[in-house]
N, C-alpha and C positions, 0 to 999 in steps of 0.2 A: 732112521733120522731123516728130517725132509735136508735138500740141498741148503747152500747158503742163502739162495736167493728166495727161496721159497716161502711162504706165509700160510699156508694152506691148513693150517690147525681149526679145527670144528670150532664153530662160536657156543658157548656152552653158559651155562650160569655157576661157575664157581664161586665160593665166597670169596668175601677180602680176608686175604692172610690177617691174624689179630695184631699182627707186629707190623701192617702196612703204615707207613708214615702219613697219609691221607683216608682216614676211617667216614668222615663225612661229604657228600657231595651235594650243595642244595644248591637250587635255582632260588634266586632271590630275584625283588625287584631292583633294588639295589645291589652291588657286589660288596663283598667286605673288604675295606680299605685299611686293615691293621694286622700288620706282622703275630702280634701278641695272641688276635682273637683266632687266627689260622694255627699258630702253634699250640694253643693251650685247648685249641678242640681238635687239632687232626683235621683241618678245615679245610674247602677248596669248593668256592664260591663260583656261581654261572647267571649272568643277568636272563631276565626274562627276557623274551620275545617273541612275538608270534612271525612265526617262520612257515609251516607246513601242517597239513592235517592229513586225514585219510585216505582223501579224493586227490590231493596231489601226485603227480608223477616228479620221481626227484631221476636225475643224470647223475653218476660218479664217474669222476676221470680222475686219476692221477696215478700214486705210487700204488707198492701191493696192500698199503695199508686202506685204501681207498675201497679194495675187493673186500675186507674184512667189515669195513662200515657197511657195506651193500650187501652179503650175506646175513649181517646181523639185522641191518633195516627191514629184506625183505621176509627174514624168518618172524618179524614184529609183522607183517600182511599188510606191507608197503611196497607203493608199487615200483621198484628200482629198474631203472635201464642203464646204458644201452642197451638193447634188446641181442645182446651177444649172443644168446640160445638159439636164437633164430638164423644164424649165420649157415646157409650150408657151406655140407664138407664136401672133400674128396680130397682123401686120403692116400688115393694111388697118383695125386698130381699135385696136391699143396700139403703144407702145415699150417695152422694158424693159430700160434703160442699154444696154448693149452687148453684150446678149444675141443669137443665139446665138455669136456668132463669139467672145466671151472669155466664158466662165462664170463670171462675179465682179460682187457689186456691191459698189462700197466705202460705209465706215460710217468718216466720218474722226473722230470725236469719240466721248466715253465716252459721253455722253447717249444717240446713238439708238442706240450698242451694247446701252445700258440699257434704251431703250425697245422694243427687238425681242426680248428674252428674258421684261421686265414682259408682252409681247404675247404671246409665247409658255407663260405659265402663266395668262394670262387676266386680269390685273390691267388691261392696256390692252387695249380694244376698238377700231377702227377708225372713226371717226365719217363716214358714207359722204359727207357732207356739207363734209368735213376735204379740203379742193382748193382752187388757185391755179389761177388762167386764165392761162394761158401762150398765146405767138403761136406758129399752127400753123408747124413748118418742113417737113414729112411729106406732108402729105393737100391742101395746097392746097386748103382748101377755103373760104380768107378769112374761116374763122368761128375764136374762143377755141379752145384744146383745153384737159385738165383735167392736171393734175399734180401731185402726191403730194410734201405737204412733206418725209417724212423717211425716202426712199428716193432712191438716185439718179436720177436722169431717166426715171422711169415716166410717161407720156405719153400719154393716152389720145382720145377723138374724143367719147366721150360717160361721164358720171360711173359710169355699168352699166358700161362698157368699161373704166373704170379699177378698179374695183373687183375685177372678174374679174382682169385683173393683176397687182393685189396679193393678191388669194387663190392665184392658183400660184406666186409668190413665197410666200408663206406656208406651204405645201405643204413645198416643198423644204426651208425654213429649218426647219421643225420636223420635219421627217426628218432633216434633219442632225445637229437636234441630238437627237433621241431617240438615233441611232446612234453618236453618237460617245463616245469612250470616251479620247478626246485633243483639249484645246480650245487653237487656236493664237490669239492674241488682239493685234492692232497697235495702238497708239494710236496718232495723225495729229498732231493739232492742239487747243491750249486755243481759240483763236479759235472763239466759234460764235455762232449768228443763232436768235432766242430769237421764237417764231410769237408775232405781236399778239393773234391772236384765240385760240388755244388754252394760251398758254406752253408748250409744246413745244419744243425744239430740232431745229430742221431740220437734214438731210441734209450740204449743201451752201452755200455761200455764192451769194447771190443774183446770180442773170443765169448760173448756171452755164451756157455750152455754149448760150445763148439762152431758160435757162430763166425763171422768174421769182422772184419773193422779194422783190424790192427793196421794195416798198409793205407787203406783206404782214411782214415782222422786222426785228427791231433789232440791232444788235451787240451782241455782250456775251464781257467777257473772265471765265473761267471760272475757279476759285480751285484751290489744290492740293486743300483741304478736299472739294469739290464733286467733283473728277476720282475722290478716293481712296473715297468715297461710292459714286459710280456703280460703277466697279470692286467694289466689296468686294459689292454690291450682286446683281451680274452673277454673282459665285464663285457668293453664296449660292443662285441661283439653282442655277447646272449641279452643286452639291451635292447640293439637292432632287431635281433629276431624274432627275440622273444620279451616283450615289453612286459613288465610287470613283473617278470620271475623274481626271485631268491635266491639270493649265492651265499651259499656256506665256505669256506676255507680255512685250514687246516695245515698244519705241519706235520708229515709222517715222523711218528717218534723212534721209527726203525732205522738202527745206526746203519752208516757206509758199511758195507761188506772190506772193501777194502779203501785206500788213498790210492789219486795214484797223483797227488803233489807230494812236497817235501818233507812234509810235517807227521808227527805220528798219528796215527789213526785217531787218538780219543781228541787230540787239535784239531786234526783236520774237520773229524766230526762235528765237532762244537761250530768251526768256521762256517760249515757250510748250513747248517738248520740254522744258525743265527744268522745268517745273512737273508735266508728264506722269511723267519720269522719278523723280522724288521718290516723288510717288503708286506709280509700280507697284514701288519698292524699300520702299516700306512695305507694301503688298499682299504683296508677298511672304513679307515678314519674319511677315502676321499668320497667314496661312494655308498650312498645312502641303502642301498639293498644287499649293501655287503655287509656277514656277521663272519667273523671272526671266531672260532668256538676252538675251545683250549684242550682239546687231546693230547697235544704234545706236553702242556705242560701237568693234566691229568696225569700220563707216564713215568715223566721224571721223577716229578713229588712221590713218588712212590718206587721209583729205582732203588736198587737193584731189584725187588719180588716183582719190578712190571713186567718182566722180561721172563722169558722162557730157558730154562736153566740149560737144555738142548744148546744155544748157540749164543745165550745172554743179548739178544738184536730182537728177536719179534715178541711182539705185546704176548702175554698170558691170555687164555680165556676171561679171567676173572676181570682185566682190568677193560676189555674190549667191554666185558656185559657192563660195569661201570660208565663207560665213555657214553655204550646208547642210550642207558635209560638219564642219565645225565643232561642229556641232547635231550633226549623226548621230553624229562620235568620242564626242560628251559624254551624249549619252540615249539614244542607239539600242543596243536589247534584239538581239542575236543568234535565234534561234528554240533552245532548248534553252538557252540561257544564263541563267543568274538576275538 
């Protein structure tokens, strides 16, 4: 069984269960506006748009749902970055999350989506000083190692060691997005963990995977206002850089692992992808090269067979192969087609 956190299941073409509650998915030029016509065909409508074609280079960044859209894109012979493959290693001085074997690192919240694009036009510097002392599980070597608040489990043996690290992660990420010319973008979760000593928002919730944090942030539950900020924030950015691109945006339909506010898990849940989802249907609406594409609600309408019976949180095969070709009927460019 893979961990909680994990997403790593093979993208595959299984069928739709015949008892899925969404049996149809068409791209229309119009979307279908009646309850009636969605429930008496199994219906679940996608406006057209020309978004990307074959010669495009698309960026994903966000949750680990975001690594599944990118596996599935580039098993379709799309060219997906950031170019995480190309990161070198070294293994006897760093970790860098689950590198080489999955080329993805995930960014579950808007903040360090925000904060790695502010990093990539130079508004945020890297403070080399900016590390948690985490317990070695790697090198055995009974002493601290160092770890990077607001990247996943970058892990290093000495703070030169981490830094190197995150410079060829930096490499890649700002190839990525110098080249791309299609940005796919996940949001995760409002829940996030707010750095004491920097105000920062971290990566990850603390103890991830044996990492650290707990001493080091605080919880802090994140407002719609603050989520639509950081997004609108992040457009502005890959406008700057990259004029003319395409932004995709998405809600991960994979629930919280756990809360750590007041509320039960399936409230908290709902609070937090509804306050995401809000924000990016207002992102949308404000800027013109933003599409909005309905994964998350692709998921639901089909909860509980969306889910993986393993841990009831991460999508099935079946409905991820739904979501692409779904995406590809509704924005995929032909080569000679307008």
């Amino acid at each position: 069984m893979l961990n909680d956190d994990d997403n790593a299941a093979p993208i595959g073409n299984d069928p739709a269960p015949k008892d899925a509650p969404i049996q149809k998915i068409q791209a229309r030029d119009a979307p279908n506006p009646r309850w009636s016509t969605h429930h008496n065909n199994k219906l679940l409508t996608v406006t057209k748009k020309p978004i990307f074609g074959p010669s495009d280079k698309i960026f994903t960044i966000g949750s680990c749902f975001a690594e599944r859209i990118r596996v599935a894109l580039t098993a379709e012979g799309l060219d997906v970055g950031p170019p995480m493959q190309n990161v070198p290693m070294a293994h006897d001085r760093y970790r860098i999350d689950r590198l080489p074997a999955r080329p993805h690192s995930d960014y579950f919240n808007t903040f360090t989506i925000r904060q790695e694009f502010e990093r990539h036009i130079g508004e945020w510097t890297r403070d080399p000083e900016d590390y948690w002392l985490a317990k070695d599980q790697y090198w055995e070597t009974g002493q601290p190692v160092y770890q990077d608040p607001y990247r996943r489990l970058i892990l290093a043996r000495t703070p030169q060691d981490l830094l190197e690290a995150n410079e060829h992660v930096d490499k890649a990420i700002d190839q990525g997005i110098r080249e791309a010319s299609v940005f796919f973008l996940t949001m995760g979760m409002a829940e996030v963990f707010r750095n004491k000593r920097t105000g920062k928002i971290a990566c990850q919730k603390p103890g991830y995977s044996g990492g650290s944090g707990a001493d080091e942030t605080d919880f802090y539950m994140s407002t719609y206002e603050e989520n639509l900020e950081n997004m609108a924030r992040v457009v502005d950015i890959i406008n700057a850089v990259r004029p003319g691109a395409r932004i995709v945006v998405t809600v991960s339909p994979v629930g919280l692992g756990r809360t750590f506010g007041d509320d039960d898990i399936i409230v908290a849940n709902t609070e937090s992808k509804s306050i995401l989802r809000v924000a990016l249907g207002a992102l949308a609406r404000k800027y013109s090269n933003v599409t909005y594409f309905p994964s998350y609600e692709i998921v639901m309408a089909n909860s509980p067979l969306s889910f993986r019976e393993d841990d009831g949180r991460h999508v099935a095969n079946w409905v991820v192969s739904r979501i692409v070709s779904a995406f590809k009927a509704a924005h995929f460019i032909q080569e000679g087609n307008p």
